[in-house]
C-alpha angles and dihedrals in degrees: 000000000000129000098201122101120297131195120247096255082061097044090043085047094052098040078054095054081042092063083041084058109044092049083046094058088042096060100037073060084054095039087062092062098059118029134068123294091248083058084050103063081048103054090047088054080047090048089057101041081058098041081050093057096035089053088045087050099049084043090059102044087047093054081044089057082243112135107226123237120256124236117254111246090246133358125220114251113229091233128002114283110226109149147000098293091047093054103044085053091062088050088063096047091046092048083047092056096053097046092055095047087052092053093058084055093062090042090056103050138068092184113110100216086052096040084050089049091046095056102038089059095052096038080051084042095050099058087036088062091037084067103051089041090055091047086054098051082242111162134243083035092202103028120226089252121021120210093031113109120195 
């Protein structure tokens, strides 16, 4: 990502796809727990693709003199995680979130090193979430436009 000066609907949209992060790398925490040991396997490559973007983010907003936003202690499930399914299922909202945070990204900036970022992230997210929906039986299993919620 670029170090030179961004504009406040960048560094908003980047402080947004931080907190997504940050959520994210709390529930893959959560998904352990609960699925197979094959998922996860899955779920820890998907930890540190997330702990990879969060420290590029907060890299960014530092060399932008922007201080980062901190992760919540905990974060509310949508709906309770009991067992594999459940929590494969969060693994899809949560990928969701982020897509759509990155998006948002990509949407906000005009600068070339940070559009680049910011795609290369949902286009990794989307087959991240390809996978999980997959895993969850959730259709399409690689929406028509990722990153956009409805």
């Amino acid at each position: 990502m670029s170090s030179t000066q961004l504009d406040p609907e960048a560094i908003a949209a980047l402080q947004a796809a931080l907190a997504a992060e940050h959520a994210a790398l709390w529930v893959y925490t959560l998904i352990v727990a609960f699925v197979p040991p094959d998922q996860a396997a899955v779920a820890r490559t998907d930890i540190e693709a997330h702990r990879t973007l969060r420290g590029q983010i907060e890299q960014t907003l530092t060399d932008v003199g922007a201080r980062p936003v901190s992760a919540e202690p905990a974060y509310r499930t949508p709906t309770p995680v009991t067992d594999a399914l459940s929590a494969g299922r969060l693994a899809v909202t949560a990928e969701a979130d982020v897509l759509a945070a990155w998006r948002s990204v990509l949407e906000q900036t005009t600068q070339v090193p940070l559009r680049a970022a910011a795609f290369k992230a949902l286009s990794e997210g989307t087959a991240r979430a390809a996978r999980w929906r997959l895993a969850t039986n959730t259709l399409p299993v690689v929406p028509p436009l990722p990153g956009i919620t409805r």
